[in-house]
C-alpha distance (Angstrom), angle and dihedral (degrees) to the residues before:
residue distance angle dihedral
X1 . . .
X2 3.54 . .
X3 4.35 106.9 .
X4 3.93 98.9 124.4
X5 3.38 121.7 102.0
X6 3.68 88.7 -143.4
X7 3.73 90.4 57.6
X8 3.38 105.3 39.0
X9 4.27 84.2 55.0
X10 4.27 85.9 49.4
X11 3.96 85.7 52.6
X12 3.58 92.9 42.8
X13 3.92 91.6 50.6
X14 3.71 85.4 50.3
X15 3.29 95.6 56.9
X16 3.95 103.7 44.6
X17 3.51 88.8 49.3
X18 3.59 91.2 65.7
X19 3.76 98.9 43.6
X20 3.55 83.4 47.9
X21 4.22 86.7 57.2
X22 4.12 85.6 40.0
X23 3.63 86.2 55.9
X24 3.52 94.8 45.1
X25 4.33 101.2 47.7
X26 4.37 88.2 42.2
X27 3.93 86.9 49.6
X28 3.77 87.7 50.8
X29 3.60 105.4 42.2
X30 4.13 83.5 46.8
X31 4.07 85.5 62.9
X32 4.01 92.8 45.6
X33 3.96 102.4 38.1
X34 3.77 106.9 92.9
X35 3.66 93.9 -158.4
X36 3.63 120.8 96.1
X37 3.59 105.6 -155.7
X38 4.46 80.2 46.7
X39 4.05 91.6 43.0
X40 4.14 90.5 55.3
X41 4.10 92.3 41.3
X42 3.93 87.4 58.8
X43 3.13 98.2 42.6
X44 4.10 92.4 50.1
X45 4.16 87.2 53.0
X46 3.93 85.3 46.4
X47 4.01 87.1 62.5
X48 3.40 84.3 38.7
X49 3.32 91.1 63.0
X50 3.85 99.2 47.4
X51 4.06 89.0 49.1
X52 3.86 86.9 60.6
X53 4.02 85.2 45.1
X54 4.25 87.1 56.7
X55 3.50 90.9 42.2
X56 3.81 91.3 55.1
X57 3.72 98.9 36.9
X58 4.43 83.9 49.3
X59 4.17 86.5 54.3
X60 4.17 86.9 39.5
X61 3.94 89.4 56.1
X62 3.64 95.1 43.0
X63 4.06 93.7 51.0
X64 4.13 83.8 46.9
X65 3.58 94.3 45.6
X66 4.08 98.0 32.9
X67 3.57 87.4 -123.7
X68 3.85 136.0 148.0
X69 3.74 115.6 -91.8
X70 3.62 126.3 -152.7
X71 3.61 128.7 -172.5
X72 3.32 121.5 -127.9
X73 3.59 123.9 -132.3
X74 4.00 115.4 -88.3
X75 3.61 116.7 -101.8
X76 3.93 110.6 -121.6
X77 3.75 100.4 -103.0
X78 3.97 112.7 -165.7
X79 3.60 114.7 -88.3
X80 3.62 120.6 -139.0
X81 3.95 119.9 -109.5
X82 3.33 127.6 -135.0
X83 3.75 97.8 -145.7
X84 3.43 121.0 92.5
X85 3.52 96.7 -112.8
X86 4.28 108.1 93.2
X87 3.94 128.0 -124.2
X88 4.19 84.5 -164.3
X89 3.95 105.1 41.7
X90 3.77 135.6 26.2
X91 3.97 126.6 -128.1
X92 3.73 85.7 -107.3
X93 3.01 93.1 60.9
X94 3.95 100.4 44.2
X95 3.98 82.9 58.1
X96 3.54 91.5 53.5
X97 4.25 91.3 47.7
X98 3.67 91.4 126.1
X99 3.57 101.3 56.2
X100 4.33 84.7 48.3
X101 3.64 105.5 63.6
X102 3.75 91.2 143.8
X103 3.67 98.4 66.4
X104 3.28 89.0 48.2
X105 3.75 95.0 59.9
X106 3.80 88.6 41.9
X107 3.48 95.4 56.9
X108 4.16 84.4 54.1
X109 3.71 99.7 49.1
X110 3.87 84.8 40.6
X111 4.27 85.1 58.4
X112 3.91 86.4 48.8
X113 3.40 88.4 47.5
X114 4.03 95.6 52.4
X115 3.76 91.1 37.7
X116 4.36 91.2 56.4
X117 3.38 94.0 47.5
X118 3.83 100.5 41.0
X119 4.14 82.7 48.3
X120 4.07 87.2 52.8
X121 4.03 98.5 42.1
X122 4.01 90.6 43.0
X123 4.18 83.7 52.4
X124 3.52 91.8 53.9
X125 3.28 108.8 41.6
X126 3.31 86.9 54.5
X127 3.64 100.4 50.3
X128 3.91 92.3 44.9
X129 3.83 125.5 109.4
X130 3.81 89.4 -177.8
X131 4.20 105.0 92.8
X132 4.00 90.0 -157.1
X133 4.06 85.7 47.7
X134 3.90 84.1 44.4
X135 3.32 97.1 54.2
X136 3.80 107.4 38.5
X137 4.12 88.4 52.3
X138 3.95 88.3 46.9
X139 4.31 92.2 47.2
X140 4.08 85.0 50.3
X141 3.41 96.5 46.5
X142 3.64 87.3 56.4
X143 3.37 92.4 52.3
X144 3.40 102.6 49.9
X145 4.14 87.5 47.7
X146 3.70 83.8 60.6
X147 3.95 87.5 45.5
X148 3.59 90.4 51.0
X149 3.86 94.8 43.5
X150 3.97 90.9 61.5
X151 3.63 93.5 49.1
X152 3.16 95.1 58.5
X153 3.98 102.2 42.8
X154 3.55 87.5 48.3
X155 4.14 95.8 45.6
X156 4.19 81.0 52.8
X157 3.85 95.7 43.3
X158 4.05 86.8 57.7
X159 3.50 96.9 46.5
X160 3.97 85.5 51.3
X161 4.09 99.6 -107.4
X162 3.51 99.1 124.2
């Protein structure tokens, strides 16, 4: 159970850390990915990734300062469709998969990514007593499920599965 201060701020460390590395890996594979429709989707789950590093540094104050925490309301990350067509690459692009084995990759590492942190906010929010704690690990588990759903749709939409 997480109900110590002292604990809750470990977790909390824990967890900016790896937003922080999110941030750091989207940011990156923005500046390598040729495509432009692919450079401006990593670079929207990069800020993605430093608006789940406020949100946890907002919670890590209030624990320090045994203040009230309120959670802001979710940015609208970009939902995957289910049409063929892709909100993170462009058809060009898709032609030209062979030449792009980077993004590829990127989009993998970015599912393993996704899948460690929804694993580690799911734990927690689980194991918390605190309801702001609670409900702050529950909101970015969410939002890295939705991360983790568009990395996948768009991994199968290059390899032709959609």
């Amino acid at each position: 159970m997480l109900e110590k201060p002292a604990q809750i701020i470990k977790v909390l460390r824990e967890a900016i850390q790896a937003e922080n590395d999110g941030y750091h890996f989207y940011k990156s594979a923005a500046a390598r990915t040729k495509d432009p429709k692919g450079k401006a989707a990593f670079r929207s789950l990069a800020q993605d990734e430093l608006d789940h590093v406020s949100a946890l540094k907002g919670l890590q104050h209030a624990v320090r300062s045994k203040s009230e925490f309120k959670l802001g309301r979710k940015r609208q990350a970009k939902r995957p469709s289910h049409s063929t067509k892709s909100p993170f690459f462009s058809a060009e692009f898709k032609k030209k998969l062979k030449e792009h084995h980077f993004e590829l990759s990127a989009l993998r590492i970015g599912q393993m990514l996704e899948r460690n942190s929804l694993e580690f906010y799911s734990k927690h929010a689980k194991r918390s007593r605190n309801p702001e704690l609670k409900a702050l690990f529950s909101y970015l588990a969410d939002w890295e499920k939705d991360h983790l759903r568009a990395l996948v749709q768009q991994e199968r939409y290059l390899k032709g599965k959609l």
